[in-house]
Each structure stands twice: as C-alpha cells, then as structure tokens.
C-alpha positions in Angstrom: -17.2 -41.6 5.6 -14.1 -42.3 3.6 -11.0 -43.3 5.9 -9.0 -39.8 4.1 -11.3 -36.7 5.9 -12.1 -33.9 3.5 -9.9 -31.4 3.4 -12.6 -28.9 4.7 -12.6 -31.3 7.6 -9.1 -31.4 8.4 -9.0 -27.3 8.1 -11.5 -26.6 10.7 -10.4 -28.9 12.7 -6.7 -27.0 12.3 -9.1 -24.0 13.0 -10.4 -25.5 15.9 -7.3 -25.1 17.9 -7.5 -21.2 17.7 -10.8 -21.0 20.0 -10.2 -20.2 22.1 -7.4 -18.3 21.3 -5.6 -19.2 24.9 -6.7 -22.8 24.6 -4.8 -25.4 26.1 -4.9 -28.8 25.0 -7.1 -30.2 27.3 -10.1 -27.8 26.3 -9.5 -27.3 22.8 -12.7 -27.2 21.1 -13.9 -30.1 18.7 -15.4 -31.1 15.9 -18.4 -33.8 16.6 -18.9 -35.7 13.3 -22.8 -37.4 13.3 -23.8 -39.1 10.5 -26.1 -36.6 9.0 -24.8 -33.9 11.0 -21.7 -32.0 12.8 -21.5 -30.4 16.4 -18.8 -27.8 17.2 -18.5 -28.3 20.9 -16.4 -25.1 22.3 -14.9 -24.7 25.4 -14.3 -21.5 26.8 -13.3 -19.7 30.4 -13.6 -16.9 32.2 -10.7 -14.9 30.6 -11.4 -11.6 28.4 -9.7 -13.1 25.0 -11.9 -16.2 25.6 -14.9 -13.8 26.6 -14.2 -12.2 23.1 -13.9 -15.7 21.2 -17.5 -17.0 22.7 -19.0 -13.4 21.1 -17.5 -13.7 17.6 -18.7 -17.8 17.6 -21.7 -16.8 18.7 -22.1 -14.2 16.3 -20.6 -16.7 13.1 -23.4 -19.4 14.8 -26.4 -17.4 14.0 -24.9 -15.8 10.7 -24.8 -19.7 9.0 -27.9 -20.3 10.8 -27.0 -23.0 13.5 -28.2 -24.3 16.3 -27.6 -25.0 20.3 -27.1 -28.6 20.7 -25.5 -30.7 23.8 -22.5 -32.4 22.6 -23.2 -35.9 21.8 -19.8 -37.0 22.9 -20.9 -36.7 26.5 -17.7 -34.7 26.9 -17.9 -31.1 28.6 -18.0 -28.0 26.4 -18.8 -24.3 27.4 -21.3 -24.2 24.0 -22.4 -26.6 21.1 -23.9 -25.7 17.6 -25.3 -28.3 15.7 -24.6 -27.7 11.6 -25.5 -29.5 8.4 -22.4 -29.6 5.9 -22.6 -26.3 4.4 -23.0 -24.7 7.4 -20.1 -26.4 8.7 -17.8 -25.6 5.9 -19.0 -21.8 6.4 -19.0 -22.5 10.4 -15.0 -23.3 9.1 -14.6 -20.5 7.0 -15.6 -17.5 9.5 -13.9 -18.7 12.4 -10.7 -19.3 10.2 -11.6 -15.5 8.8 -12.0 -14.0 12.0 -8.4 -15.7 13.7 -5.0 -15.3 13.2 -4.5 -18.1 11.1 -4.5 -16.7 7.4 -1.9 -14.3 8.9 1.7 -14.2 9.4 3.9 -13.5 12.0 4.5 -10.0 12.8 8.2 -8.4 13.1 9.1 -7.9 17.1 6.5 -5.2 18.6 7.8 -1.6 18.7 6.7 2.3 19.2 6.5 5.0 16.9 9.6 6.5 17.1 8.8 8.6 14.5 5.4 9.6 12.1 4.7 6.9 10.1 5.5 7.3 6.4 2.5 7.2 5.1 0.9 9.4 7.9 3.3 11.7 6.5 1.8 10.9 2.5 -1.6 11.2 3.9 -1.2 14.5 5.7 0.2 16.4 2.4 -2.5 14.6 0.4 -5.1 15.9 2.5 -3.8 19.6 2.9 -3.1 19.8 -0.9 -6.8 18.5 -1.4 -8.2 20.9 1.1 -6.5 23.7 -0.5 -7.6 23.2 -4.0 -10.8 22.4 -3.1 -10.9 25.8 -1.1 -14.0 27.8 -2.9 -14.7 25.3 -5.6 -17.9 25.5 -5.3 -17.7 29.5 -6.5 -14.8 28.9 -8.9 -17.0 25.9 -10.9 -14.4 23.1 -10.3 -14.6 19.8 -9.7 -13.4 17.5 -6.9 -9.6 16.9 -6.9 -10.7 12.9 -6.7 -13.1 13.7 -9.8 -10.5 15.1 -11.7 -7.4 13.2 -11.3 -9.7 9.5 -11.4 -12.2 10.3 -13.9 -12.3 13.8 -16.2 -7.9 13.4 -16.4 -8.5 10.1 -18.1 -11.0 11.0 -20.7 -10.5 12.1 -24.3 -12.6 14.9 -25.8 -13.1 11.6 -28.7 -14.0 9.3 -26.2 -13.4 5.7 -25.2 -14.7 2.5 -24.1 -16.1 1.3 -20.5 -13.6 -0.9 -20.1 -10.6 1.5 -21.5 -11.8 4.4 -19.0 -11.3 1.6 -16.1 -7.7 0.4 -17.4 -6.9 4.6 -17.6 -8.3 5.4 -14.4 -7.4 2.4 -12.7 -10.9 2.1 -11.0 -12.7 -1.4 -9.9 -15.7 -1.5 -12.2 -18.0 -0.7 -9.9 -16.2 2.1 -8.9 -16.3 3.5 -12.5 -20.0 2.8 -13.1 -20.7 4.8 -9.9 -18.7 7.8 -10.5 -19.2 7.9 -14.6 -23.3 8.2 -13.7 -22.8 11.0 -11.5 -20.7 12.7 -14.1 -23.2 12.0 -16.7 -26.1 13.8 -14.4 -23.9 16.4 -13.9 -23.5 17.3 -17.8 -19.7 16.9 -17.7 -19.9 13.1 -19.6 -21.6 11.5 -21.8 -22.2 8.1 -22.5 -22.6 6.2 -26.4 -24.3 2.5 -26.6 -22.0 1.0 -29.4 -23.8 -0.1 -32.0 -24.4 -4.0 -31.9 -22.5 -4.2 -27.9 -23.2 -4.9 -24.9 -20.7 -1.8 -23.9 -20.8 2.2 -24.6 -18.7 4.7 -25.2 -17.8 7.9 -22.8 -16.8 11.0 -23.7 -16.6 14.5 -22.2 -19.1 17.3 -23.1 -18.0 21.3 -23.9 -19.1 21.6 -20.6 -16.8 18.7 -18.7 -13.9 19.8 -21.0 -14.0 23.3 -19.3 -14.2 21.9 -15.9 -11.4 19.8 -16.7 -9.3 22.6 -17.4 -10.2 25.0 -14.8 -9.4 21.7 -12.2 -5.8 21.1 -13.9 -5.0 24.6 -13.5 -5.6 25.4 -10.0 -3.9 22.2 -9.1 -1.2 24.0 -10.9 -1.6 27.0 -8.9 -1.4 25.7 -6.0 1.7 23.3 -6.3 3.4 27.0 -7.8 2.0 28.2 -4.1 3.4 25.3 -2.4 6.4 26.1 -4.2 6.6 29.6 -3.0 5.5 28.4 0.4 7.8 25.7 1.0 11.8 25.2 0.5 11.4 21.4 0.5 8.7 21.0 -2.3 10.9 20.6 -5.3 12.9 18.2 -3.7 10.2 16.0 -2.4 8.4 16.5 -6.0 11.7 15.1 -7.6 12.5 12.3 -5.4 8.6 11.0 -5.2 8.7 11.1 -9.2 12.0 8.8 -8.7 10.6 6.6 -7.0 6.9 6.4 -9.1 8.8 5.6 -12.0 10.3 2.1 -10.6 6.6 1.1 -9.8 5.9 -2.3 -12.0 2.1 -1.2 -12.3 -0.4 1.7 -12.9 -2.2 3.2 -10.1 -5.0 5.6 -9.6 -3.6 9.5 -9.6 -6.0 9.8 -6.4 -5.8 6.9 -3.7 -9.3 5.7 -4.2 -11.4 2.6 -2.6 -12.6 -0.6 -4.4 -16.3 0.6 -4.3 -18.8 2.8 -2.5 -18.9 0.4 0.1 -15.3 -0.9 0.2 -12.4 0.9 1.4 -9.7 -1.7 0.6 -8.0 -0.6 -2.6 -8.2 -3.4 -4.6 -10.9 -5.3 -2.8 -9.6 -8.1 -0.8 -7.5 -11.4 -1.9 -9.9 -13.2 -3.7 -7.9 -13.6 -6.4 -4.5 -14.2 -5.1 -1.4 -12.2 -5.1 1.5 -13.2 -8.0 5.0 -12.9 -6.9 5.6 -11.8 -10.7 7.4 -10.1 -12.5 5.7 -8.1 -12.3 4.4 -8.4 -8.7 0.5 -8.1 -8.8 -1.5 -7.8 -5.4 -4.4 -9.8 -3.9 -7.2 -8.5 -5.7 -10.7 -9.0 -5.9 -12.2 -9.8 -9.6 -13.4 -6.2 -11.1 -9.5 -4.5 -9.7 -8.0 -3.8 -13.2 -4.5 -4.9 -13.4 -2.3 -2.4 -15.8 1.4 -3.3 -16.4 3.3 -0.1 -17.0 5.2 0.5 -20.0 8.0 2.5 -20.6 6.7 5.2 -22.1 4.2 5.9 -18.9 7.0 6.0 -16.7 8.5 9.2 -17.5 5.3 11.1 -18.0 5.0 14.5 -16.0 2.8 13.9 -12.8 1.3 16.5 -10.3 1.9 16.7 -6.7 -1.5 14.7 -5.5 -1.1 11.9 -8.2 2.2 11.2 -6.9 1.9 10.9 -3.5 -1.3 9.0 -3.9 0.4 6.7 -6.0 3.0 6.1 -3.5 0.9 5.8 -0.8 -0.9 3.6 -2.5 2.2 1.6 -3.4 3.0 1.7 0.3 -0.3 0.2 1.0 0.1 -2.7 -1.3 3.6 -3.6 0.1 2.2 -3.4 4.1 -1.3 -5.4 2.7 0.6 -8.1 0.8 2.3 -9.2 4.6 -1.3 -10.1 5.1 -0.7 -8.1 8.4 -4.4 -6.5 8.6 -5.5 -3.3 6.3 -3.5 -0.4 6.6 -6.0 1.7 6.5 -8.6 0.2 9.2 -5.6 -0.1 11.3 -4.4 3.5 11.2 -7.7 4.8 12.0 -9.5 2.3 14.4 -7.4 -0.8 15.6 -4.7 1.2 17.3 -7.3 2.8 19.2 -9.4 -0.2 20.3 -7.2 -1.7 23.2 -8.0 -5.7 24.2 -10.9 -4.4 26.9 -12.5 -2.8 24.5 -14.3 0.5 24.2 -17.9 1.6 24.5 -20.3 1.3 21.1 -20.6 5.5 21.6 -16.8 5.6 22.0 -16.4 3.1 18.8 -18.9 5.2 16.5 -16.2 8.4 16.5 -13.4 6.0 14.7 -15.9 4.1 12.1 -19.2 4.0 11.6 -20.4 1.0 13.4 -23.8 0.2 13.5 -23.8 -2.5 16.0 -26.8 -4.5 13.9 -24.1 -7.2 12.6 -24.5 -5.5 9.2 -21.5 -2.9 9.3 -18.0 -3.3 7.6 -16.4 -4.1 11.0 -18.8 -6.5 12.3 -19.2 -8.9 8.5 -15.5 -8.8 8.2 -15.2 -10.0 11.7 -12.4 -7.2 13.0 -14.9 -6.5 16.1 -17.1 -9.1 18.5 -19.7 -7.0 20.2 -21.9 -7.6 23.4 -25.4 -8.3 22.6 -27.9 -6.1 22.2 -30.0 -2.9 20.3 -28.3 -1.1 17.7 -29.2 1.9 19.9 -27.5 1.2 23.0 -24.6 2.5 22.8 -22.7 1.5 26.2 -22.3 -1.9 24.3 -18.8 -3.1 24.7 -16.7 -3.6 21.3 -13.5 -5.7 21.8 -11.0 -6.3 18.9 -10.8 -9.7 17.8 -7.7 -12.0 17.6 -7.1 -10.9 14.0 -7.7 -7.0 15.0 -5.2 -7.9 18.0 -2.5 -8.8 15.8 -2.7 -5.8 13.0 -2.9 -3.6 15.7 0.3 -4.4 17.6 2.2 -5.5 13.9 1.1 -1.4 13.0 4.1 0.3 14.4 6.8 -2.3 13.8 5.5 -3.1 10.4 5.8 0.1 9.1 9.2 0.5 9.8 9.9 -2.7 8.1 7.9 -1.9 4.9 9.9 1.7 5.1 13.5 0.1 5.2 12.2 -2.5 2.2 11.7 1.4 0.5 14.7 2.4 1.2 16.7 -1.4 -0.1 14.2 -1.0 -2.9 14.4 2.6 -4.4 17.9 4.0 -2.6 18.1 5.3 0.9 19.5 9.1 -0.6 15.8 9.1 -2.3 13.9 8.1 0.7 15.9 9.8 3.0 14.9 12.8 0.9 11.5 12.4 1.0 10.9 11.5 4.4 12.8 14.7 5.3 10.8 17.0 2.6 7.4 15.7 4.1 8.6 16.0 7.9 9.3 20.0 7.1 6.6 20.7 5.2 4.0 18.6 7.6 5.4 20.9 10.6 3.4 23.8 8.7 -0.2 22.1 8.9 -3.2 21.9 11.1 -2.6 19.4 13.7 -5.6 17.5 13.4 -4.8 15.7 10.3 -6.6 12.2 9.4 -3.4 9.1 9.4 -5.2 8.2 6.7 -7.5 9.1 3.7 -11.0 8.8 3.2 -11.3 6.3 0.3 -14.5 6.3 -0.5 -16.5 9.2 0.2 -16.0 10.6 -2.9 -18.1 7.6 -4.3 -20.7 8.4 -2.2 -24.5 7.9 -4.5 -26.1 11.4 -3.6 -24.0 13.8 -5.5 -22.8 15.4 -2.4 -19.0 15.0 -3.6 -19.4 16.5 -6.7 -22.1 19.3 -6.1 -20.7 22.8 -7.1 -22.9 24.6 -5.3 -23.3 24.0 -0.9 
C-alpha cells in the first residue's frame, strides 16, 4: 500500500461519517484495510434514523455480494461486512448514493403557502389531455403524447432515426419504443438505408390522417378553453413569452427518459454544463438541441407549452441536486421519517418490496425484511429521501422567484394568476404531477383506438 490512499479510499472513508447519519465521533463507522481484503465495521444504535441506516447497509451489503465478518481491529461495531476491492469501491459508491452527500444544502424549510407552480402546470396539462382524449377511441385519434412527441415531428418525406430523436427530443430508447408501436399500428413506416446501419421513418396515408384529425381537436379544444375561460389568452401569451427565452429544445409533451425511467433526461451521468447555453445532467442517449432563432418564434399549442415549461421548471429544481421533482411531489412528501406500511406505500408508487423496484435500486426507501407479499412491511425514507422531501416546499419557491428574476415578474405574475383561475374550475383530484412514462408502456395499451 502506497503511503498516498486511493482516492476511492479516501471517499468512503469521507462517506463513512454519514452512517449513521446521527453519528458522533466516537462511533463513526470505519474502514478496516486487510491486506487482501477490507471490513466496513458499522456502528449503529437504537434510534429510528440509525434503524433506517442499518436497513439500507444491509440491503447495499448483499447487493455487492459481501459478507458478515467480526472486525479485525478488535474494536466494537454494531455490524461488519468483509469486501474484496470492487466490492468495496461499489460498497462506497451506494452508501455515498443512498446519503446526503452528493446533495446540497436546502434553502430554510417552509410550508406551502400557496399551490406549487408546477402543480399548477401539471393540473392544466392533465385536464387539457383528459379532454382531448375524451372519445378518441370513436373519433380515430391518437394519444395527445403520440401526437405532440412522435406523428408532430414527422415529414410525410421522411427522416432519419437520429433526426426523429433531435425533433422530438426523445432519449433513444424512448424513440425506438414508441416508433415500433407506431409502425404496428400502420401509422409509420420505417426504410433500412441502403449501405447503413440506420433507417429511415416516415408517415403512412394512414398516420398522416391521424395526424391531422389529432392537431385539430387539440385546436378545438384550446378554441373551447378559450370560450370557457377569461384567463386563457393571457396565460397562452405570457407562457409563449417565456418558452421563447428557453436556451434549448424540449419535448412538446413532458415525457420520461424510457419505459422504465421517469427522470426526464435520465440521471447525471454525464454532468451538467453551466454553458452558455446551460445543458442539464443527462444520461448518454438524452439528445441535446440548442435552439436557434428561428424555433423560437414558432406558433405552439397550449399542451406543448406548458409541458415545455414544466419541463424547464423541472430542469432548474433537478440541477440544485435537491432530489427528483417528480418522485418528490408524488411520494416523498407523503412518507414521513416513521415510515408507512408496504400496503400504504403501493398507492403512491409501485413498490414491489423484492429489492428490484425503482425506489428500492435507487436507494430513496430502506425496507424491513421480508416477502414481497407482506405488505405490513415498514418503508422509511432514507437520508437522501429526508432531505428532498423537506427541501420540496421551500425549494420551489426559490426556483419560482429565479422565474420571476429570470423571465420578468409582470410575465410570471401573469401566469401564475391565469393558472390559479382557471385550476379553480377542475376536478379536485388532480395528480401534482404527470405520468411520464405510461405512455411508453410495451403492450399497446396507450395507443389502442379501440377499449
């Protein structure tokens, strides 16, 4: 061992000091370094957040496959895994993952004193989309996502697989998904070039007629929201003031990085560039498209803008590396630090409670052990979850008065006022945010015309 520790030594050991998460100095957990192996001795007591810790450890211990040990310091410690180096550097990596640690510090804690803004977004997107979609299965239309992600961007000539991503703005394999259902539907076709490894797509008579039967009832209905409500031209103009300062292109319905992802542009493994233009964490397949001046003035309907200022929204909130806007609005702020039952959990997210769901490999939940089927499990937030959840309400705020520096306090003003009258004439029971994905889903359910 060189004098100088690896690097991935000295960041666990940084990591270390965050289990437990109340740990004083005197039982901070350690790293044991053997010659041809490592021990991470923990010490925890008999306090819920430390109770939480030993789960989500115990959980990261058997996911990188390592084993009970006694610490071979002779020193005290509540539990000890014995690790090889990779497992240690993934040992490292998950407990790092599942802490505060790659976060920052929120803004003071605070209450909703009013609905969040993009509660607000959400609610008109969802309304608008439920009333397009009202009888589309009789009126041979397709979903508002389909249209405004995949049939608005393609040419009757056709273009490439990688110019239909750029257009729509979709992850790749978002666009492979959706682009095969399409095809089996008859409304797209796809071309091998000639010589490539890529094909072409196009749309067929058939997808061409659909198209246009979808852009017109989304014009009927923003002329019946027009009717309907005093506010809408106003909030129309303002959100199209806004859109047009955004530095990128973004999908004209808010949309997930995959089937299987929620996150919009699928996590931070490619880091965030301050710019300009300022780009977002992104994983590798999220298509980055720099607006030019010509896009910004195009005409845009109702739906794409407030997607693509929620979706704006989201980016600014996400980039504070503050927890997922989305996961938070739906689940966090519900799970409180003693945690809820497995049965309880299931009507937020669909948690499985086999180590295999969203929540439990991205590390937002530690769960008492046990079947899948028992559903008086506890779930408790971890640290991680703790912190997005009690940033939510004060972070919002602060991401709404960057808005109003950003784009003009008259315009947001406007918009936030627009929203709150028109929101005062919908159902109640309104999701805080959308669904990003299930219009990805692989059975053909979003896109069947008949039911």
């Amino acid at each position: 061992m060189s004098h100088s520790s690896p690097k991935w030594i000295d960041a666990l050991n940084q990591t270390l000091a965050y289990y437990p998460y109340s740990a004083k100095k005197r039982r901070r957990s350690r790293l044991i370094i053997r010659v041809r192996s490592f021990e991470l001795a923990f010490s925890f007591n008999q306090s819920l957040f430390d109770h939480v810790d030993a789960l989500i450890v115990d959980f990261i211990a058997k996911r990188v496959g390592a084993k009970t040990c006694e610490p071979s310091d002779g020193r005290p410690a509540s539990v000890c895994y014995r690790c090889d180096e990779v497992q240690a550097k993934n040992f490292g990596r998950f407990l790092a993952y599942a802490s505060t640690s790659l976060m920052e510090t929120p803004p003071p804690i605070t209450t909703h004193k009013k609905t969040p803004f993009s509660v607000l977004l959400t609610h008109a997107l969802t309304e608008f989309t439920r009333e397009y979609e009202s009888n589309i299965s009789r009126r041979g239309m397709p979903r508002l996502e389909v249209l405004c992600n995949v049939l608005r961007v393609v040419p009757k000539q056709g273009i490439t697989q990688r110019e239909f991503e750029q257009r729509a703005v979709l992850a790749k394999r978002s666009a492979r998904v959706v682009v095969r259902h399409c095809v089996d539907l008859g409304w797209l076709k796809l071309q091998k070039v000639p010589g490539e490894r890529t094909a072409t797509i196009s749309l067929t008579d058939e997808g061409d007629v659909i198209r246009l039967r979808g852009m017109r009832r989304v014009k009927r209905v923003e002329s019946l929201w027009s009717q309907r409500h005093d506010a809408f031209d106003k909030l129309k103009s303002n959100l199209e003031t806004v859109v047009r300062r955004f530095e990128l292109e973004l999908p004209h319905y808010v949309t997930g990085y995959g089937p299987a992802d929620e996150s919009l542009t699928g996590g931070t493994f490619i880091p965030a560039e301050e710019g300009p233009p300022k780009i977002p964490g992104r994983g590798a397949e999220w298509p980055v498209v720099v607006r030019e001046g010509n896009s910004r003035n195009q005409a845009s309907s109702l739906p794409a803008l407030l997607s693509q200022t929620l979706t704006q929204f989201v980016l600014d909130y996400e980039a504070e590396r503050l927890g997922r806007l989305g996961l938070t609005a739906l689940f966090f702020q519900h799970l409180p630090d003693e945690g809820m039952s497995l049965k309880s959990a299931r009507q937020f997210q669909p948690i499985t409670g086999n180590g295999k769901s969203l929540h439990e490999r991205h590390l937002y939940v530690a769960i008492e052990p046990g079947k899948a089927s028992d559903g008086s499990r506890m779930v408790y937030p971890t640290q991680k979850t703790r912190l997005s959840r009690d940033a939510y309400a004060s972070h919002l705020a602060s991401i709404e008065s960057q808005w109003q520096r950003r784009y003009g306090k008259e315009v947001m003003s406007n918009i936030r006022n627009s929203l709150e009258t028109i929101d005062k004439t919908f159902p109640e029971e309104l999701p805080e945010y959308p669904n990003t994905t299930i219009w990805m889903l692989p059975w053909y359910r979003p896109f069947k015309l008949q039911r």
